[in-house]
Structures are given as structure tokens and as C-alpha cells.
ROTORDO-816959 format. One record per residue: x, y, z of N, C-alpha, C, O in turn; residue number from 1. Coordinates in Angstrom, 2 decimals. Example, Ala and Ser with C-alpha at 12.3 -4.5 7.8 and 13.67 -1.06 7.14 Angstrom:
BEGIN
+---------+---------+---------+---------+---------+---------+---------+---------+---------+---------+---------+---------+-----+
!     n_u !     n_v !     n_w !    ca_u !    ca_v !    ca_w !     c_u !     c_v !     c_w !     o_u !     o_v !     o_w !   k !
+---------+---------+---------+---------+---------+---------+---------+---------+---------+---------+---------+---------+-----+
!   13.19 !   -5.69 !    7.80 !   12.30 !   -4.50 !    7.80 !   13.20 !   -3.30 !    7.80 !   14.24 !   -3.32 !    8.46 !   1 !
!   12.85 !   -2.25 !    7.08 !   13.67 !   -1.06 !    7.14 !   12.90 !    0.03 !    7.87 !   13.41 !    1.14 !    8.04 !   2 !
+---------+---------+---------+---------+---------+---------+---------+---------+---------+---------+---------+---------+-----+
REM end
This chain:
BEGIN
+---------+---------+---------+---------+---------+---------+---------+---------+---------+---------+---------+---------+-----+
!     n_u !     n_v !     n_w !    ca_u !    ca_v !    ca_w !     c_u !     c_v !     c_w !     o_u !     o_v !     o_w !   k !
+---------+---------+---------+---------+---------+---------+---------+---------+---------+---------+---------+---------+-----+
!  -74.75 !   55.48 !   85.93 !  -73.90 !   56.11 !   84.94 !  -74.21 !   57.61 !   84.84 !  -73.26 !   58.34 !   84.58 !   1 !
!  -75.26 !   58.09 !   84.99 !  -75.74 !   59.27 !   84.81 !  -74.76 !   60.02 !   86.18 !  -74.08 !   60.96 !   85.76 !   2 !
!  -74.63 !   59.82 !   87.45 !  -73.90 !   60.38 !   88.49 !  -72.80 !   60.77 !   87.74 !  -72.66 !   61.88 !   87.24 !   3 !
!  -72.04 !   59.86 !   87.67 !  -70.37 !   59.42 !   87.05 !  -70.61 !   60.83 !   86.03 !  -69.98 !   61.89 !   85.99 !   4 !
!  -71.79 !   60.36 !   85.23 !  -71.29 !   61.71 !   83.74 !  -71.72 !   63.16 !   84.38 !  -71.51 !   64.13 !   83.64 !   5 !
!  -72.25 !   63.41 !   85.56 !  -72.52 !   64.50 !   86.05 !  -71.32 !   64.74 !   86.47 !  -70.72 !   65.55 !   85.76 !   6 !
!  -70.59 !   64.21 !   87.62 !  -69.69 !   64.09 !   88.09 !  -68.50 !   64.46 !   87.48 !  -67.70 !   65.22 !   88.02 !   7 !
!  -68.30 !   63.85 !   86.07 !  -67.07 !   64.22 !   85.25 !  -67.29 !   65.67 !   84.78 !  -66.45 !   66.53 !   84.50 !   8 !
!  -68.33 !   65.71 !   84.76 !  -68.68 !   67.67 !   84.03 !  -68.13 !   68.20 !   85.12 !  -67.25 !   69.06 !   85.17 !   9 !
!  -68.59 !   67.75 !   85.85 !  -68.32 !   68.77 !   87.03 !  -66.89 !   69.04 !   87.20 !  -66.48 !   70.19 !   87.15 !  10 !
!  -66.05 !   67.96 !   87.41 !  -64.25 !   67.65 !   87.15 !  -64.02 !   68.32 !   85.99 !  -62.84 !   68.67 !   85.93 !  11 !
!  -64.64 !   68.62 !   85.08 !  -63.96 !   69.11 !   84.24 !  -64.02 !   70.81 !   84.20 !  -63.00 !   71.44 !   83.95 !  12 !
!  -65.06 !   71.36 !   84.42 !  -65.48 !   72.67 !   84.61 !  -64.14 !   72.98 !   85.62 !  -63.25 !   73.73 !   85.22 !  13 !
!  -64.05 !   72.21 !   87.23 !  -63.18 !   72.37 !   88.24 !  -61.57 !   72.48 !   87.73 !  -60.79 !   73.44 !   87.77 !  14 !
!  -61.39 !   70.96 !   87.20 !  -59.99 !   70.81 !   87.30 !  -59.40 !   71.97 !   86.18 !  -58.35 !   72.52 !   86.51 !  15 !
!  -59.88 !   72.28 !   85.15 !  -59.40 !   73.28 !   83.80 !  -60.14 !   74.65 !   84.40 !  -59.94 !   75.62 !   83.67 !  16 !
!  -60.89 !   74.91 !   85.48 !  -61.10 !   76.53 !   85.90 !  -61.91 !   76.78 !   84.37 !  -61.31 !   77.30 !   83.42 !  17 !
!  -63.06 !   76.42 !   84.29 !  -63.53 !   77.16 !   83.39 !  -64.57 !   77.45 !   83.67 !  -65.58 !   76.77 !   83.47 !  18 !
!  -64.49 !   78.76 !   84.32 !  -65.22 !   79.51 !   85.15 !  -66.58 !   80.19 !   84.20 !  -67.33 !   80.91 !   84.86 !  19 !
!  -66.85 !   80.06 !   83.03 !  -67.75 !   80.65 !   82.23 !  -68.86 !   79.56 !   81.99 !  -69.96 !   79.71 !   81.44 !  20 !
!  -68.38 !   78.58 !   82.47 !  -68.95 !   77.00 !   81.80 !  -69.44 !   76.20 !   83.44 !  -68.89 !   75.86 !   84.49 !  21 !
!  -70.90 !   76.18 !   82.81 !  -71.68 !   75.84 !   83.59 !  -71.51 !   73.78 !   83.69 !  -71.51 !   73.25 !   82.58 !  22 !
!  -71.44 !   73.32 !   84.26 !  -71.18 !   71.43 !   84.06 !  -72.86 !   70.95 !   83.44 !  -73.17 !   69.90 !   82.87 !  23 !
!  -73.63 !   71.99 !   83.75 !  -75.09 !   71.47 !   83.30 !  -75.15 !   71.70 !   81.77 !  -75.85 !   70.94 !   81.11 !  24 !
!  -74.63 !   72.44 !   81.32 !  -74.61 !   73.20 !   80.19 !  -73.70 !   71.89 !   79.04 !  -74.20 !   71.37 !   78.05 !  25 !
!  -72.95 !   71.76 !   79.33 !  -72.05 !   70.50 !   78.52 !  -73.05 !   69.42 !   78.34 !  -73.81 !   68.85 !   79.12 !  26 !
!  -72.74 !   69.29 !   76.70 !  -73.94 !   68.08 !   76.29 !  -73.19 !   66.43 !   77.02 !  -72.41 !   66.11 !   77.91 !  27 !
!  -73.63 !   66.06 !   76.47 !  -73.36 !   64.70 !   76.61 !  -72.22 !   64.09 !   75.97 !  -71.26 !   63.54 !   76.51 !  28 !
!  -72.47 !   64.29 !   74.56 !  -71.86 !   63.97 !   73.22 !  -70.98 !   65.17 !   72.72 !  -70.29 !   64.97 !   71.71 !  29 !
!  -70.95 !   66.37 !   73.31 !  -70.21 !   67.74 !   73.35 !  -69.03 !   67.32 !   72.53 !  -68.85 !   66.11 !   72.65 !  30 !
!  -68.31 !   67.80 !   71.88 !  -66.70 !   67.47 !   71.56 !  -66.04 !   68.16 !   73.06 !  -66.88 !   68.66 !   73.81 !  31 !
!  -65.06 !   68.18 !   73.34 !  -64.50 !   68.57 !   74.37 !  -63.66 !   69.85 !   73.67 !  -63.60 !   71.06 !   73.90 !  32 !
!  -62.97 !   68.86 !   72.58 !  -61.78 !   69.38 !   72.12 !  -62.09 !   70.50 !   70.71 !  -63.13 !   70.19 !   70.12 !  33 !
!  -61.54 !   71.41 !   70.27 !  -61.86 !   72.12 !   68.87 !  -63.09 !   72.53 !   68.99 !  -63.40 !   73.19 !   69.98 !  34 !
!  -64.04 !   72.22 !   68.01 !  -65.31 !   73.28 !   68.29 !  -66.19 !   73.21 !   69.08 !  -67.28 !   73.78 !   69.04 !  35 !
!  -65.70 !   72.33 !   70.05 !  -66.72 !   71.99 !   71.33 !  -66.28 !   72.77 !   72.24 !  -66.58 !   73.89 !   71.83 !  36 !
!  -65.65 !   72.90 !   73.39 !  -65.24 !   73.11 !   74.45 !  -64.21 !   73.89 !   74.23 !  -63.84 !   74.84 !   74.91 !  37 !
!  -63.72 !   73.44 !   73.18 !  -62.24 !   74.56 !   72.96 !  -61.03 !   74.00 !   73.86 !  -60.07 !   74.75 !   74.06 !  38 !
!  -61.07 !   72.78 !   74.37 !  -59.63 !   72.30 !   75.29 !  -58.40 !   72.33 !   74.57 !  -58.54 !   72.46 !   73.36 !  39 !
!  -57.41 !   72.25 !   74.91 !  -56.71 !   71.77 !   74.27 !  -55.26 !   70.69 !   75.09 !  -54.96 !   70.70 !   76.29 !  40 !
!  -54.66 !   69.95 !   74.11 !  -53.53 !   68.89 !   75.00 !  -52.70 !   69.61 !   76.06 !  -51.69 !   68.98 !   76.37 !  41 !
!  -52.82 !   70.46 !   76.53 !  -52.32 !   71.00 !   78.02 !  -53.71 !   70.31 !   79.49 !  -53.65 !   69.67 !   80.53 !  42 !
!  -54.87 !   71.04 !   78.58 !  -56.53 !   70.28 !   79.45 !  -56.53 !   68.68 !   79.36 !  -56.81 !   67.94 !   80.30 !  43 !
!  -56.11 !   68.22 !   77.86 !  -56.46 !   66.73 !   78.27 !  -55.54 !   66.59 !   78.99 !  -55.91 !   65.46 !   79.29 !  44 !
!  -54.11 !   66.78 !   79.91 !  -52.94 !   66.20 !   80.36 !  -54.01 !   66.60 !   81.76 !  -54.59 !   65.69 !   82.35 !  45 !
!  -54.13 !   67.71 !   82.09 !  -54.79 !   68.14 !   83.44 !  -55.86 !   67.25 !   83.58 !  -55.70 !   66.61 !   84.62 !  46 !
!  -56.86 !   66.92 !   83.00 !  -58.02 !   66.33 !   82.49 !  -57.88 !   64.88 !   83.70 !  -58.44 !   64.54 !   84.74 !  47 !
!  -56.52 !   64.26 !   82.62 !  -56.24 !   62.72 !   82.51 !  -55.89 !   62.85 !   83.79 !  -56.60 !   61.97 !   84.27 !  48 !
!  -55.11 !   63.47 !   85.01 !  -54.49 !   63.51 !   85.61 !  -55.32 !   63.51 !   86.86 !  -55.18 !   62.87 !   87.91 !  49 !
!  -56.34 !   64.53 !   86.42 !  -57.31 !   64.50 !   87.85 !  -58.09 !   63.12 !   87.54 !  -58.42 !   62.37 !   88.46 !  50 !
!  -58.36 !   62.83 !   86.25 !  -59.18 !   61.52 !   86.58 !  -58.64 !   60.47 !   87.32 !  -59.24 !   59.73 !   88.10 !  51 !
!  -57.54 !   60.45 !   87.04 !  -56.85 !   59.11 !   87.83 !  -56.62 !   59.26 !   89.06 !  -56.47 !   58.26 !   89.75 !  52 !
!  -56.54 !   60.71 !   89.71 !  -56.63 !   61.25 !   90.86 !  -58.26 !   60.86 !   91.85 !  -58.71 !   60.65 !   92.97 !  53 !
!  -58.52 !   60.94 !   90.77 !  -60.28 !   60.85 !   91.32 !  -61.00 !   59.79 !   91.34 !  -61.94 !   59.56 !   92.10 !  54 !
!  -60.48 !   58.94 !   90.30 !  -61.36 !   57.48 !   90.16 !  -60.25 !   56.40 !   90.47 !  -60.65 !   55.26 !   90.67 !  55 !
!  -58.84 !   56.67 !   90.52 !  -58.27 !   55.41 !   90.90 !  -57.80 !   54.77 !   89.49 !  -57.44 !   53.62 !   89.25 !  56 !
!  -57.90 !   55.93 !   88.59 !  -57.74 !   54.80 !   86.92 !  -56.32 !   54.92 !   86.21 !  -55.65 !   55.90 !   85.89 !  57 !
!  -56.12 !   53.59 !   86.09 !  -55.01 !   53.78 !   84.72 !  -54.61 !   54.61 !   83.65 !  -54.32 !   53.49 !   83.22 !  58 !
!  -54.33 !   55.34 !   82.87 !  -54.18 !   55.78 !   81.93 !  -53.07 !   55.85 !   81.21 !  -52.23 !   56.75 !   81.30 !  59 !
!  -53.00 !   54.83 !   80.41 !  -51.62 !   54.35 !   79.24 !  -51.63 !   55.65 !   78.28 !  -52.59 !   55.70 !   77.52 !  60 !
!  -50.65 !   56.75 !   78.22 !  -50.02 !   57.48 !   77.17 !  -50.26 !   57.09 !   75.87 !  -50.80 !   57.79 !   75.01 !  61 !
!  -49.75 !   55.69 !   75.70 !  -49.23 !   55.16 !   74.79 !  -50.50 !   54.45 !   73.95 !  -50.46 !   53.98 !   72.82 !  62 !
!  -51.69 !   54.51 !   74.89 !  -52.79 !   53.98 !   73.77 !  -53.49 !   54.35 !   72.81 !  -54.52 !   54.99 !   73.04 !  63 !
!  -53.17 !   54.08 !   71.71 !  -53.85 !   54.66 !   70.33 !  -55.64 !   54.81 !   70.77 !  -56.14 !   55.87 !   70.40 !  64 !
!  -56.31 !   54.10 !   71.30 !  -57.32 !   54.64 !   71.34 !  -57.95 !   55.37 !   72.43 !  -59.13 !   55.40 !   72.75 !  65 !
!  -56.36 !   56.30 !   73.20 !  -57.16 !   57.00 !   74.32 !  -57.88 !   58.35 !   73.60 !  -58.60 !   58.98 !   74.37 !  66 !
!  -57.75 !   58.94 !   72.03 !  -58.27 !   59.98 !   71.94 !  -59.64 !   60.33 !   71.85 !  -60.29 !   61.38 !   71.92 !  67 !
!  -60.00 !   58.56 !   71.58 !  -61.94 !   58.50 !   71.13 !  -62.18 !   58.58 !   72.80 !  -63.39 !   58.70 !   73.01 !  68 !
!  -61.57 !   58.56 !   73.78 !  -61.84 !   58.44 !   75.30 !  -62.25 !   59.47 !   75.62 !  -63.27 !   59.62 !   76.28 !  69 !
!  -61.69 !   60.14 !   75.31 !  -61.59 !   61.51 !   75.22 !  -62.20 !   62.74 !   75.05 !  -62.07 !   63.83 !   75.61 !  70 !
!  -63.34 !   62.03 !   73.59 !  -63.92 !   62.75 !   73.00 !  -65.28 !   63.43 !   73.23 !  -65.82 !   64.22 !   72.46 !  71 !
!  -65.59 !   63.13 !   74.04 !  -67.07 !   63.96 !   74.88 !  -66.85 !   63.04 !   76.37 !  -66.33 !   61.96 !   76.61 !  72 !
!  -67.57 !   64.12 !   77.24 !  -67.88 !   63.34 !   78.56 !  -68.59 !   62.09 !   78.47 !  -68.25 !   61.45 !   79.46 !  73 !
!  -69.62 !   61.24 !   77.59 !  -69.89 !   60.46 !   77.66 !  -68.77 !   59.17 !   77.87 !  -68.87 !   58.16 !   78.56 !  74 !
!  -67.52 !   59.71 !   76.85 !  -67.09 !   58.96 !   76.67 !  -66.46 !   58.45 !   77.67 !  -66.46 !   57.35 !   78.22 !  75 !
!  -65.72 !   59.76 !   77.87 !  -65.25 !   59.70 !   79.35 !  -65.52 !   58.85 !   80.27 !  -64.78 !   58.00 !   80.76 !  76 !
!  -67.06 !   59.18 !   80.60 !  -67.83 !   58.37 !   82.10 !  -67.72 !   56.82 !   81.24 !  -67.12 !   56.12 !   82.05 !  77 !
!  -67.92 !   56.26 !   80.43 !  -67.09 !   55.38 !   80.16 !  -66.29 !   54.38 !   80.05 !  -66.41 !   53.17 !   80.22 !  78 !
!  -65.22 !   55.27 !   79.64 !  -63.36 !   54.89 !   80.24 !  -63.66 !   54.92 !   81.60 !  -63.05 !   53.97 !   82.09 !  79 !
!  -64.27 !   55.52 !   82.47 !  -63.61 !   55.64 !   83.56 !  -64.86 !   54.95 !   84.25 !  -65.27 !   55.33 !   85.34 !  80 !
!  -65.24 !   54.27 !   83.79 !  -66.53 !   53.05 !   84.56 !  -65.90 !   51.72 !   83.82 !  -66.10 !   50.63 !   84.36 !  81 !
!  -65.33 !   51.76 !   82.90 !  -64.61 !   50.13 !   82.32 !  -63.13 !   50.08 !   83.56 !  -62.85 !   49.06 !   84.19 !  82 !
!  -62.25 !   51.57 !   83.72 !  -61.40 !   50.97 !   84.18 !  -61.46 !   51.22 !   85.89 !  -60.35 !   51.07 !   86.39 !  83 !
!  -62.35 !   51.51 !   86.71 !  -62.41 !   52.12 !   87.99 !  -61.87 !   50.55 !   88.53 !  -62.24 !   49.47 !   88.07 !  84 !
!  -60.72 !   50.82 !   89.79 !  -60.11 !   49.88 !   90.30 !  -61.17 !   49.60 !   92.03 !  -60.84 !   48.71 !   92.82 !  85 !
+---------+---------+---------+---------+---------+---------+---------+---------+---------+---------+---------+---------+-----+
REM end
């Protein structure tokens, strides 16, 4: 699990170009969104998009609880270790 959550920092620094932001530097439990990272729903759409690009995963729009998914890379590595096909 620890790869996977390295791994997603890393996707995330890449896929959103945030060239100031180190992937080592992002906590664990970080918020992504608002006073964490500062993303916003343009990054989670890019976000969601490379993940499924990258891991092979589902991602339902429509699920009320994709925002806790969301909410730090932990969570992330995650979602995307419950749904890897």
C-alpha cells in the first residue's frame, strides 16, 4: 500500500502540473481540496480521469460517497486498491 500511496502523489503532482509541489512533501491525510492542496473540481475531474487511466478503475459520477475518496491521498490509494480490475 505504501507504493500505490507514493505512486498516487506522484500522479497527482504529474497529472495537475504542480510544479511547486514536491509528491514527498504531501502528507498522507493532506486535504487535497481547500486548505490543503488548494485543488479544485476541474483537478478532481483530471485527477479521476488519470486514475482510471492508470489503474484500470471505475469511477461512478453519480456516487455520493466519491467525495470522502477523494479526500487525501490515503484515501485515494484506497479507492483505488478496493476497485483495481
Amino acid at each position: 500500500m505504501e507504493n500505490l500511496l507514493a505512486d498516487i502523489k506522484i500522479l497527482i503532482v504529474n497529472t495537475l502540473e504542480l510544479e511547486d509541489v514536491d509528491p514527498s512533501s504531501i502528507g498522507n491525510d493532506e486535504a487535497l481540496f481547500d486548505e490543503g492542496l488548494g485543488l479544485d473540481s476541474i483537478d478532481a475531474l483530471e485527477l479521476g480521469i488519470a486514475l482510471q487511466k492508470t489503474y484500470g478503475i471505475e469511477i461512478d459520477e453519480e456516487d455520493e460517497s466519491l467525495p470522502e475518496h477523494f479526500q487525501n491521498a490515503q484515501a485515494l490509494a484506497k479507492f483505488v486498491e478496493a476497485n483495481r480490475t
